[in-house]
SERO-4910 file (N, C-alpha, C, O; in steps of 0.05 Angstrom, whole numbers):
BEGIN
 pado doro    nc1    nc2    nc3   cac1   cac2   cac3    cc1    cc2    cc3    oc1    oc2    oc3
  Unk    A   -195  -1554   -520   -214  -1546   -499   -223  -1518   -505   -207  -1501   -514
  Unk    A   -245  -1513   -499   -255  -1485   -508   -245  -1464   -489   -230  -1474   -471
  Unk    A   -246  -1446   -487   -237  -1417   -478   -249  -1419   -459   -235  -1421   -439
  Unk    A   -283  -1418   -451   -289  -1412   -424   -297  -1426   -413   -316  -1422   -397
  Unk    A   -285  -1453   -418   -282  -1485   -399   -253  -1482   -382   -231  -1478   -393
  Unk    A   -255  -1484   -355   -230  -1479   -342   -221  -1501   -331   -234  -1515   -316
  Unk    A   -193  -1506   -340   -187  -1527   -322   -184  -1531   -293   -173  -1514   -280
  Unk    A   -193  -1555   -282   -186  -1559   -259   -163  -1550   -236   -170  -1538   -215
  Unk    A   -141  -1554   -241   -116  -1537   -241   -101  -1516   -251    -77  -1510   -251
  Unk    A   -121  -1505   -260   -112  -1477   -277   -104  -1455   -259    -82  -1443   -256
  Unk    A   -134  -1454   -246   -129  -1430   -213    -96  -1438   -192    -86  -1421   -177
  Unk    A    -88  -1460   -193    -74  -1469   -171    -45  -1463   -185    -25  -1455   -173
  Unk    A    -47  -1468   -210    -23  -1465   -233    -21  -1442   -234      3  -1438   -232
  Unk    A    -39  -1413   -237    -28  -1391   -241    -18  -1383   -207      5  -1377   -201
  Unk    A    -37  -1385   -192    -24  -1370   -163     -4  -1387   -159     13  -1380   -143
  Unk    A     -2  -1409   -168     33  -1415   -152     50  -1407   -166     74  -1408   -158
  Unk    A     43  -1397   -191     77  -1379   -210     65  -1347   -199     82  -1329   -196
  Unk    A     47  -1342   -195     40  -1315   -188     61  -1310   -158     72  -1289   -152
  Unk    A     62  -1330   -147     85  -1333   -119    111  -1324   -127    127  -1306   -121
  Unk    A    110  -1339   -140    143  -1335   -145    158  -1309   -162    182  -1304   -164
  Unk    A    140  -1297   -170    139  -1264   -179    164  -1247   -163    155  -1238   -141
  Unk    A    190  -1241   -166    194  -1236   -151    195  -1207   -147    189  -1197   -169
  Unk    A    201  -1181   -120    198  -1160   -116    211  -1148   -140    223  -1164   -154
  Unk    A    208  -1123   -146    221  -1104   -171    211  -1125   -198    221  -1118   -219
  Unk    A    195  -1145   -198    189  -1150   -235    167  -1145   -235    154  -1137   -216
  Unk    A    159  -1150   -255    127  -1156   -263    130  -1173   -286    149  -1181   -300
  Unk    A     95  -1178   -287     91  -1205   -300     58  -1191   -317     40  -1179   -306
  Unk    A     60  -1201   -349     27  -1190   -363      9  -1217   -354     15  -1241   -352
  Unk    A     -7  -1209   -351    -26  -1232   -357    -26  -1255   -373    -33  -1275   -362
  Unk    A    -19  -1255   -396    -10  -1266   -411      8  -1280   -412      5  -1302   -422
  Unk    A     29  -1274   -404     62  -1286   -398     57  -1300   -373     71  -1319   -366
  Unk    A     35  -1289   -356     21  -1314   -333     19  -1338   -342     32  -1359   -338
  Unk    A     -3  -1331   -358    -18  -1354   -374      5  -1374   -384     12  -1395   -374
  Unk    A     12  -1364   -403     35  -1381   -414     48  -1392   -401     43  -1416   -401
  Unk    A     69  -1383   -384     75  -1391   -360     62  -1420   -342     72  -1438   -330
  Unk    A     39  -1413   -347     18  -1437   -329     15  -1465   -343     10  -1487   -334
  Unk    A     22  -1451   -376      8  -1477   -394    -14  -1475   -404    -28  -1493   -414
  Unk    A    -22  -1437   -402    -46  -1440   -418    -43  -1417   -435    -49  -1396   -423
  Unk    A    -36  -1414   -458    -29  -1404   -480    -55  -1389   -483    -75  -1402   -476
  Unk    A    -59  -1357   -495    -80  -1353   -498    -95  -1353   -479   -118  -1358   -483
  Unk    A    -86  -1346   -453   -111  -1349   -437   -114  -1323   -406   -122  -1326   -383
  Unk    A    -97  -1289   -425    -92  -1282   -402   -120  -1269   -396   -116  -1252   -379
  Unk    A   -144  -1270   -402   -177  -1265   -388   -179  -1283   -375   -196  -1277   -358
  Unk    A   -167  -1316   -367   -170  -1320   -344   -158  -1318   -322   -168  -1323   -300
  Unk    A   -123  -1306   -329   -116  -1306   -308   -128  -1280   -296   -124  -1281   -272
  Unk    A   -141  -1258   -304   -150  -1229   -296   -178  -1247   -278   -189  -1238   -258
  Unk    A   -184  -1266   -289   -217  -1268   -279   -201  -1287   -244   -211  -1285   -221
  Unk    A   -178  -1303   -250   -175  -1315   -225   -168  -1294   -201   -171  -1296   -177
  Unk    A   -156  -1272   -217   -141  -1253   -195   -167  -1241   -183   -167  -1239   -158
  Unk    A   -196  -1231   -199   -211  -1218   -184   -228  -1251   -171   -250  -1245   -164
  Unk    A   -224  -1273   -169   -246  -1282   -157   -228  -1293   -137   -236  -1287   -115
  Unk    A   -209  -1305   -136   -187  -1322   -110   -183  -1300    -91   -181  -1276    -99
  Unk    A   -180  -1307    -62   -167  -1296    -47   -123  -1293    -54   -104  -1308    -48
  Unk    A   -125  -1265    -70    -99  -1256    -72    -84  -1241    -52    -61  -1234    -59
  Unk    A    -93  -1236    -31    -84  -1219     -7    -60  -1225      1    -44  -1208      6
  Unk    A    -55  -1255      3    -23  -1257      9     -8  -1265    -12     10  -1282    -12
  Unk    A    -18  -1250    -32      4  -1267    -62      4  -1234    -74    -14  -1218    -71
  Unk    A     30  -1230    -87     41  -1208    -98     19  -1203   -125     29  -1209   -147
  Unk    A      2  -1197   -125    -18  -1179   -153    -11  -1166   -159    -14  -1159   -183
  Unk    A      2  -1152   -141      6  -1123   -161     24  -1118   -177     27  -1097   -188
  Unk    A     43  -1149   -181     69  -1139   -196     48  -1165   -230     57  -1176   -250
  Unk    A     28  -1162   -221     13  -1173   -261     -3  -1141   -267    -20  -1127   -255
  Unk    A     14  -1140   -294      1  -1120   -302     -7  -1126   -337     -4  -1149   -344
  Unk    A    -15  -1109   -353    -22  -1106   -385      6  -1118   -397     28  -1117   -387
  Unk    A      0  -1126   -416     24  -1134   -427     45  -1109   -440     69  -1112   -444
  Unk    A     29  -1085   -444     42  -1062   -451     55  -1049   -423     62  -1026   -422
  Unk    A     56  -1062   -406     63  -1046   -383     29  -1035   -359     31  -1028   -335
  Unk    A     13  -1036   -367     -4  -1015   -365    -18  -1035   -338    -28  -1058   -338
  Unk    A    -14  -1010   -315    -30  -1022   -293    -63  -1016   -307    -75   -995   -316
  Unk    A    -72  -1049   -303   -101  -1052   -311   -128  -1043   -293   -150  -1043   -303
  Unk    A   -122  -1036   -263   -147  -1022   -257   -152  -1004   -271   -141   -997   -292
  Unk    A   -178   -991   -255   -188   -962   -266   -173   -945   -256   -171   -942   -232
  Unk    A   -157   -927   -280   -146   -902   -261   -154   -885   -246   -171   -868   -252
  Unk    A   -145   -886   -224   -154   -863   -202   -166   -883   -179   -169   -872   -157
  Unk    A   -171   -905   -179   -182   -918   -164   -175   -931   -147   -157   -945   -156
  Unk    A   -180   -937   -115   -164   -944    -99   -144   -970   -102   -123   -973    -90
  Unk    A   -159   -996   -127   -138  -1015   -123   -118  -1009   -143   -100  -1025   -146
  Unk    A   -118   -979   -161   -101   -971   -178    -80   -960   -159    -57   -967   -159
  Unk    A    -91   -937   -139    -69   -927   -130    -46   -951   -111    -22   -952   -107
  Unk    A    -69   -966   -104    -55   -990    -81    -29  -1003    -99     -9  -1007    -87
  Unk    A    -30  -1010   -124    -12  -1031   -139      3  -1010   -151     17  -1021   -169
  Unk    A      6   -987   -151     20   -961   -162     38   -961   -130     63   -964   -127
  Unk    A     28   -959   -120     51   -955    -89     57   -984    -86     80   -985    -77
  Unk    A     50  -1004    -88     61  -1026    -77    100  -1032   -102    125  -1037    -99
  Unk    A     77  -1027   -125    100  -1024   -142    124  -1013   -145    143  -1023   -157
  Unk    A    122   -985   -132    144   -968   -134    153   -966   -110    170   -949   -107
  Unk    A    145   -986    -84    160   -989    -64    176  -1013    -57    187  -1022    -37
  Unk    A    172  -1022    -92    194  -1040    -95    213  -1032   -108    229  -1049   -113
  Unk    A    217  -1007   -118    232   -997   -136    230  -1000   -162    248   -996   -179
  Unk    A    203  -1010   -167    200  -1007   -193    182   -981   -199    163   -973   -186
  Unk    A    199   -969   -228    190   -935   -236    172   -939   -258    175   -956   -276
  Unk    A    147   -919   -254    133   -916   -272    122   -889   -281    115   -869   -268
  Unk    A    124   -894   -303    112   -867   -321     81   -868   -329     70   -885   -343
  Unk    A     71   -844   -315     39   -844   -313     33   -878   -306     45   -884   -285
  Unk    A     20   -897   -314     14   -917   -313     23   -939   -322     13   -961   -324
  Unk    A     51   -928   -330     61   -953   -343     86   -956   -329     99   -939   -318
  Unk    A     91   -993   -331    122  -1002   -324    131  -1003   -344    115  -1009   -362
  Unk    A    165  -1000   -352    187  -1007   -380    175  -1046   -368    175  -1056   -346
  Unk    A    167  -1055   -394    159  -1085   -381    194  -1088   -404    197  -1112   -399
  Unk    A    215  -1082   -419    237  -1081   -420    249  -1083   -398    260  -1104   -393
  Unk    A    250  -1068   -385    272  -1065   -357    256  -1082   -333    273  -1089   -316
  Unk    A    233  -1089   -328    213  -1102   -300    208  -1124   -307    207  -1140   -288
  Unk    A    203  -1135   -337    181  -1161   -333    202  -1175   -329    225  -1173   -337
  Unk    A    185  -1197   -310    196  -1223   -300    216  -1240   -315    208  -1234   -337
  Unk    A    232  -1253   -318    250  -1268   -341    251  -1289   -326    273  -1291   -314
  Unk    A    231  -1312   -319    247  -1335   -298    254  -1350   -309    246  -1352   -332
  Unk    A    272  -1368   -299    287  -1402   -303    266  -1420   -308    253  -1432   -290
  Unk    A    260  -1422   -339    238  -1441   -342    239  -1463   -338    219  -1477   -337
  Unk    A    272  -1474   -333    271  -1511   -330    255  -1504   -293    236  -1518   -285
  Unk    A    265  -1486   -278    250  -1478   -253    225  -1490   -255    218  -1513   -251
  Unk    A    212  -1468   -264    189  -1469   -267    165  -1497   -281    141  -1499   -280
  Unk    A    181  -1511   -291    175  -1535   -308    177  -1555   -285    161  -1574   -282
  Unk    A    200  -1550   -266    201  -1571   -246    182  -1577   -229    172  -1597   -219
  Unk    A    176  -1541   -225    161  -1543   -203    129  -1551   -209    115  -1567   -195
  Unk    A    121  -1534   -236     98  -1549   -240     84  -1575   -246     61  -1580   -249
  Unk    A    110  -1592   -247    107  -1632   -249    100  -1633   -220     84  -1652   -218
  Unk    A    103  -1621   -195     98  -1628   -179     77  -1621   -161     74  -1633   -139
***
């Protein structure tokens, strides 16, 4: 399937592992994707986060795969996911998380279960 053909359940597959994110980790875009079943595909999970209503789902713990919160620095939804972040106790230097010490590590048979269903 080509790159900017989206599947049908693609959007519903990332925000329901985007749920389960839990407080103090983070998650790259990428490792979303993967995660979802779509290899290669963390430009869409960035394009689902700005077009879905994310308001009650944790965003701010997906960041760059280097760590690197992806807004524009200085900018209000930068500072917003910079404080949401570190009032989970997760520490960052200038703009980055240790994605060593934060990123997510889940129970993939979990996650395998949940997405058959």
């Amino acid at each position: 399937m080509p790159n900017n053909i989206k599947q049908p359940d693609s959007g519903h597959k990332i925000l329901t592992l985007l749920a389960l994110v839990p407080p103090g980790r983070v998650v790259s875009y990428g490792q979303l994707a993967d995660l979802a079943g779509l290899p290669g595909r963390a430009r869409l999970v960035g394009r689902i986060l700005r077009t879905e209503d994310t308001s009650m789902l944790p965003w701010h713990r997906v960041v760059a795969a280097s760590g690197r919160i992806s807004l524009p620095t200085g900018s209000d939804g930068w500072h917003e996911q910079r404080q949401r972040l570190q009032a989970e106790g997760v520490l960052l230097k200038g703009d980055r998380v240790s994605m060593a010490q934060y990123r997510w590590q889940p129970d993939l048979a979990a996650i395998l279960m949940l997405m058959d269903h």
